[in-house]
Every structure is written in C-alpha cells, then in structure tokens.
N, C-alpha and C positions, 0 to 999 in steps of 0.2 A: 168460669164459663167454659164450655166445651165447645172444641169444634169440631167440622164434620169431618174430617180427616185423620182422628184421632186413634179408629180402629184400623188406620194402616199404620201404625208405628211398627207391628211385629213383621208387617211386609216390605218395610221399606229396609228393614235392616237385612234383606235376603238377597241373593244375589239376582243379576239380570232376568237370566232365565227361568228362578219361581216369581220372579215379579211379573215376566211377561205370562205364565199359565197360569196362575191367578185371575191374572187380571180377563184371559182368556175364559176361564172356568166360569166367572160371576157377570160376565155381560153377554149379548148376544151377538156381540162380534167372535164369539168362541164358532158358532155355529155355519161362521161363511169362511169358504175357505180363502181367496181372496184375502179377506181382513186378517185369518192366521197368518196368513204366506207377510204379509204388510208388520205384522206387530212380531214374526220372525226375525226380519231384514232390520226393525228398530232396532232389537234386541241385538246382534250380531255389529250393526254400527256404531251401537253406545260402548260394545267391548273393545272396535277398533280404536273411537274418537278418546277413550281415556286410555287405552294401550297398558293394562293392566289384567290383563286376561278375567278371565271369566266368573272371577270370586268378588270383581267389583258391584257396590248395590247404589251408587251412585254420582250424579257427573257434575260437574263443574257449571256455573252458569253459561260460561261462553261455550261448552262443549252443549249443553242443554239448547241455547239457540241455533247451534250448527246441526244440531238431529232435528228441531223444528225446519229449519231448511230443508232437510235430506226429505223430510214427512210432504214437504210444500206445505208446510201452515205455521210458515214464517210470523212469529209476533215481537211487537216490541219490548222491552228491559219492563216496562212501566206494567203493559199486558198479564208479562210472565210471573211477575213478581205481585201481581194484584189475586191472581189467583191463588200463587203458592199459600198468601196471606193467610188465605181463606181456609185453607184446608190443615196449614200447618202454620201453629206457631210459633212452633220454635226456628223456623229461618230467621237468620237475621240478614249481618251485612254480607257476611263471608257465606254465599248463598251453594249449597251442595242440592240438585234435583233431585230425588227416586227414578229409576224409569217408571214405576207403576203411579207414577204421580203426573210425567208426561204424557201416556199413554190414557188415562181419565183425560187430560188435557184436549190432547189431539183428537181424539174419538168424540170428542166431547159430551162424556158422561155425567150422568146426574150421581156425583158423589153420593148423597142421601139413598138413593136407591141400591147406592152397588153395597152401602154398611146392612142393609137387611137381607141381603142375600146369601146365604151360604153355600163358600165354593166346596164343590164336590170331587172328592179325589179319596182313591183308594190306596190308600198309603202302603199296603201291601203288594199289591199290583207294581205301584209304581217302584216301589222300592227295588221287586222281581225285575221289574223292565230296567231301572236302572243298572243293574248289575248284569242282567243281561248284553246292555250297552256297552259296558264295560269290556265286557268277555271278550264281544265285538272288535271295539276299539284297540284292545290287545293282539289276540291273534292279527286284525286286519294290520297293523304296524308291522310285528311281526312279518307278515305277509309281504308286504309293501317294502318293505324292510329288504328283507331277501332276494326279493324279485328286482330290485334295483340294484342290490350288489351282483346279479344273476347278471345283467343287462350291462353295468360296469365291467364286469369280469370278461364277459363275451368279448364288450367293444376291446377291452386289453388287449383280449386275445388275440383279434383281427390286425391292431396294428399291430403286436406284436410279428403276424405270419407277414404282413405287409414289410415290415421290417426287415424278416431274415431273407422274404423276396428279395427286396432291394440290395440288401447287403449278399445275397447269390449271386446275384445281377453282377454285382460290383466283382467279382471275384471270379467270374465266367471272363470277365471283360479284361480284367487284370493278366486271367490266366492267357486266353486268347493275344494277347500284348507278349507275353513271356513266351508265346510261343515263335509268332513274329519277328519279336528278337530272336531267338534262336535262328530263326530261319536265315536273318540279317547278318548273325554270329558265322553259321555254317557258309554260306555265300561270301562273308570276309575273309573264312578260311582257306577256302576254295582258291580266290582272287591271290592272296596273299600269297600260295603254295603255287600256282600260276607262274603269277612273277619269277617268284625267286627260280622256279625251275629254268624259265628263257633265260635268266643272269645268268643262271651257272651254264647252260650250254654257249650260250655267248663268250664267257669266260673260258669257258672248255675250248671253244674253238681257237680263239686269241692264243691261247696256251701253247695248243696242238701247233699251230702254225708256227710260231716264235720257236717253239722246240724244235720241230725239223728245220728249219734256216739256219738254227743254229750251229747245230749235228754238222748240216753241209759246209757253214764256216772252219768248223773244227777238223775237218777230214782232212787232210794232206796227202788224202791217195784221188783224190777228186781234182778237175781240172780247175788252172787259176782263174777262166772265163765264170764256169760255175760257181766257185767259190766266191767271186767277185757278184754274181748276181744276184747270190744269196744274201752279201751284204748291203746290197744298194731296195732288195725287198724288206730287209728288217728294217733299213733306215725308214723306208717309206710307211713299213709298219707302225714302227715305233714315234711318226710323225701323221700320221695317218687319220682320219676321221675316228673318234671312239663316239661319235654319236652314240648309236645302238646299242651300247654297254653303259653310256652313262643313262641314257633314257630307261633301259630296264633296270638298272640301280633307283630311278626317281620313282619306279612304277611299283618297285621294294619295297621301298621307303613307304610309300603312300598306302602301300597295301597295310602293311602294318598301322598305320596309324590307324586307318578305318578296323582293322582287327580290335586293337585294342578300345576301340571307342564301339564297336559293338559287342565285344565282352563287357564292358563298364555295364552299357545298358542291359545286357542279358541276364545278370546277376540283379541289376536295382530293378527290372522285370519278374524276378525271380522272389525276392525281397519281398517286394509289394504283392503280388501272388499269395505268398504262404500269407500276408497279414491279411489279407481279402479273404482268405478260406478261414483262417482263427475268427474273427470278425462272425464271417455267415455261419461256423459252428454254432459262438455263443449265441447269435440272433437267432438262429434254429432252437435249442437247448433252450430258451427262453420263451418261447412261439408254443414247445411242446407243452412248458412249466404253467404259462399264463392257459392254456389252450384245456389243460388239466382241472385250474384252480376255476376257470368258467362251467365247466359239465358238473364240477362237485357244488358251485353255487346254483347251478339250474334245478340239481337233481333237489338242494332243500327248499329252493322256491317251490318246486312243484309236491313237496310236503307239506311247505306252506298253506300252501292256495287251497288245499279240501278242507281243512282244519278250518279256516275262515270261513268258508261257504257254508260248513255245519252250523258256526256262529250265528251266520247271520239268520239262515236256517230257525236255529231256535230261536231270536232273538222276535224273528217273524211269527211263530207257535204265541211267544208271552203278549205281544201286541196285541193280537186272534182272541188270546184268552181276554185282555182286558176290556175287550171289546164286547167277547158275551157276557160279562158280569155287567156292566152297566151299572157298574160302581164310579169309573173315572168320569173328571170334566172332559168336554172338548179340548177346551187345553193341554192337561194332562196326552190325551189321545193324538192328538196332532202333533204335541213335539216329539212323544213319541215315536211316530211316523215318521216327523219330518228327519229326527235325526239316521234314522233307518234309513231314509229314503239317502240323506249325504253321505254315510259312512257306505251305502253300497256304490255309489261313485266310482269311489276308489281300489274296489273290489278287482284284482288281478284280473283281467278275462279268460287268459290262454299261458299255455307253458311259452316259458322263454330260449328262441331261438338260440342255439349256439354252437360251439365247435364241439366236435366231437372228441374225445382223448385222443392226441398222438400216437400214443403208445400201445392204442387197442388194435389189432389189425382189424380192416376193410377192404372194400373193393375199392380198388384206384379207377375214378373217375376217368372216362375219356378227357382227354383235354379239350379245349377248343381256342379258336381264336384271341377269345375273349378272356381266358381265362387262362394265364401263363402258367406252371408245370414246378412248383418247387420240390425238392430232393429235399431226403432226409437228412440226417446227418451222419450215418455208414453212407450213404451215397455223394456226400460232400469229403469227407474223406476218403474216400478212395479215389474220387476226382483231384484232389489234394495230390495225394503220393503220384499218383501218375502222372499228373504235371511236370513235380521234382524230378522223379524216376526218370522220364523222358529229356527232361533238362539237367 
C-alpha cells in the first residue's frame, strides 16, 4: 500500500533550506510574500532549535512541537503524530520530522495535490545564483573581516595615544616635582651658607676679641690698671653669654639637616623624572606603532569594501537574469532575494575612521581646550635632557 507522502522521500533527505523552496515552488504560498518571509523564519528556527547548522533535514519531536509554537499552530503529541502516520510510514517511535513535512502541516496543504505538481526550478540559474552567493559571502567576510580589524586597530590606537597622553602627563608632573625640589635644594643651600656665614663671623668676632685682651695681658710695657682690666674682660668673656654662637651653631646644624633632606628628595625627584619620560617614550613609540598598524588595516578595508559591492553587484545582475528567464520557482526566486537581501546587511557602509601615520608629517592642529597637546618623542626627549641638564 502506498502512501501519500511517499514522493517526499527525496525531499526530506535535503536539507532545510531546499525543503523550504520546494515546498515554496509547488504551493501558492510561494507567490505571497508574507507567507515567504513566514516559511523563511521556520526555516532559520529549525536550524537554530537543532543547532547543527544548515546541513540539517530534520528535527527532533520535541524540537518539531517548539517550531509548531514559534508558527502559533501549537498541536498535540497525538495530532502530530496522526498526521505524520499518514503521509510517512516509516516514523516509528524514535520520531525525526522533515521541515517540508511541517510546513504541508502548518500551511495546511492538501498532500495529494502538492505530489501532482511539479516544482519548477532552473537548476542552472540557481546553481549561477548559488555560486554567485558564494562569491558574496566570501568577499563580504573578507570585508567585514577587515573592516573590524580596521576599527579594532584604530580603537588600539586611540588608547594607545590616550596612554602615552597620560603617561606625558605623568612625566610633565614628575618633571615639574623635580624641579620644585630643586628649587627646595637651592633655597636649603642658600639657608645653609647663611648660617654658617653668621657662625663664622660670630666666631670671628669672639676670636678678634679674645686675642686683643690677650696681647694687652701679655704686654708688660702696658699699665698694671690696664692689664688688670683686660683680665677681668676675658674673665667676663670667657664666663659671658655665648647665646648667639650657640644659636647660630643650632641654626647650622639645622640648615644642613634640611640640605641634606632636600638633596635626598631632589635626586628621588630626579629618579622618578627620567622613569616618567622612559615610560612616556615607550607609550609614545607604541601610540605611533599601534597608530601605523590602524591606517594599514583601514587602507585594506577600504580595498575590501569595492570588491564586495562588485559581488553583490553581480550577484544582483544573476537574480535580474533569473527573473527574465521564468524558469525558476517563487521559491527558488525569493530565497534568492532574500538571501541578497541579508547578506547586503552587512555590507561595509563607509571607510573606517582612523589615525593617521605618526610618522607622516602634517599640519599640527591648533589645540584647544578640549583637546590636550601631545609631543612627540624628539620633543619628549629633549624635555628629558633638559630637565637633567638643568638638574
């Protein structure tokens, strides 16, 4: 006994998408688009719901009643299985659907009608359109491809300059620190040479003093009133306040300490300095590197991008053509479309923004507020030695 489902055995062994142009071709939901756009979207959810890309020709019971939900033409186990009966005998327990078997289902077509119909498809055409698609598919990767490493490459680039900003930043602020000390340094020096100058004329004076009382002690051509004054001034000398010699001896002391503790700091100002400019070299040298590897990935994106649009270009020409032959099904003609219609989606719009080579000269931008001022790396370097230099 034969059943009516039996001239779909060679369709059900094909994958989604000739199940779904088929099944397009021999009914008159080929001819709305609507119902295309519907048995498109089946097609695309039975590839999601088994998750075996697109070489799959059929699903699983419980995947087959979750695409009857997706459709809204929810049926029961008992339903689904009453039909399948019908059309195919060979289901058993271990139940595997067709989609072209859902699709007669959901549409709810007169099996008998769709086995006298013959679908019409020009297998030359479509074969042209297929490889057309391909070409498509190709270049557009490619494309798509490029222009995102174009876009990745740019963004590097940006925080890369964001980078050696910060780290200029950091090295401006360092240097500026180093100079401060310095200035801390020189002002300790100052202080310290100060000081020790009032000791030593206080000293000198003390000296001065002590030495002539003395002289007048020692003279014995001098009167014994005098000589006698002279010793009762040494005693008091020599018993006398040395405030002011011990206070500029404290004032000494202290200068130097402060010297030495803004020398400490002026060198680890110094230190940190030269590591803040190494730092914003390599962040620079690396800003120029990343800033290079973006304009060479923009310039093959935008090699990219014509080369696709020819694609698609022709891809549009074989469509055109299969359309004047009135050879193909609606089916055939509509995925053809449609796939056209998704793969131009993705179609690049416009060249990808990006930095310009480092290394190329230009015109240097006014600055503005907004937009802080980075230096090269000759101009970080010679800010470098000068810092030193000066320190």
């Amino acid at each position: 006994m034969g059943y009516p489902g039996d001239f779909l055995e060679a369709i059900r062994q094909s994958n989604f998408k000739d199940q779904a142009i088929w099944f397009l071709n021999v009914s008159s939901y080929g001819h709305n688009n609507d119902s295309c756009e519907q048995v498109w979207k089946l097609h695309k959810k039975s590839v999601e719901l088994e998750g075996r890309g697109e070489v799959c020709s059929d699903l699983s019971e419980f995947n087959a009643h979750r695409l009857l939900e997706f459709s809204k033409k929810a049926k029961t186990v008992k339903e689904l299985r009453s039909f399948l009966e019908k059309v195919n005998h060979k289901h058993g327990q271990n139940v595997r659907v067709s989609l072209v078997e859902l699709l007669i289902f959901i549409f709810d077509e007169d099996i008998e009608s769709l086995s006298k119909i013959r679908s019409r498809c020009d297998g030359e055409s479509l074969a042209e359109a297929t490889a057309g698609l391909e070409i498509l598919k190709t270049t557009l990767e490619y494309a798509i491809s490029e222009t995102n490493k174009a876009k990745e490459r740019a963004k590097e680039a940006r925080c890369a300059e964001e980078d050696a900003a910060e780290e200029e930043k950091k090295f401006m602020e360092a240097a500026n620190a180093a100079k401060f000390a310095e200035s801390l340094l020189k002002a300790a020096e100052s202080e310290a040479q100060s000081h020790l100058d009032k000791l030593t004329r206080e000293e000198s004076k003390e000296l001065h003093v002590r030495e002539e009382l003395e002289n007048i002690i020692k003279d014995d051509s001098l009167g014994i009133v005098k000589r006698n004054k002279a010793k009762a001034e040494l005693a008091i000398l020599n018993a006398g306040d040395k405030t002011s010699v011990r206070k500029a001896k404290l004032e000494q002391e202290n200068s130097i300490h402060n010297l030495q503790k803004a020398k400490a700091k002026a060198e680890k100002s110094v230190n940190h300095a030269q590591s803040m400019a190494t730092a914003a070299e390599r962040a620079k040298i690396f800003a120029h590197k990343s800033a290079d590897e973006a304009l060479q990935a923009s310039k093959l994106s935008e090699e990219a991008i014509p080369i696709a649009k020819q694609a698609l270009k022709n891809a549009h020409v074989i469509l055109d053509k299969m359309k004047h032959r009135r050879k193909s099904g609606p089916g055939s003609l509509f995925y053809v479309n449609r796939e056209l219609s998704e793969l131009e989606k993705f179609m690049p719009k416009c060249k990808i923004s990006t930095f310009r080579s480092m290394n190329t000269p230009q015109k240097k931008p006014q600055p503005t507020s907004s937009t802080p001022r980075t230096r090269s790396v000759e101009e970080l370097r010679r800010m470098r030695n000068d810092v030193l230099r000066d320190l």
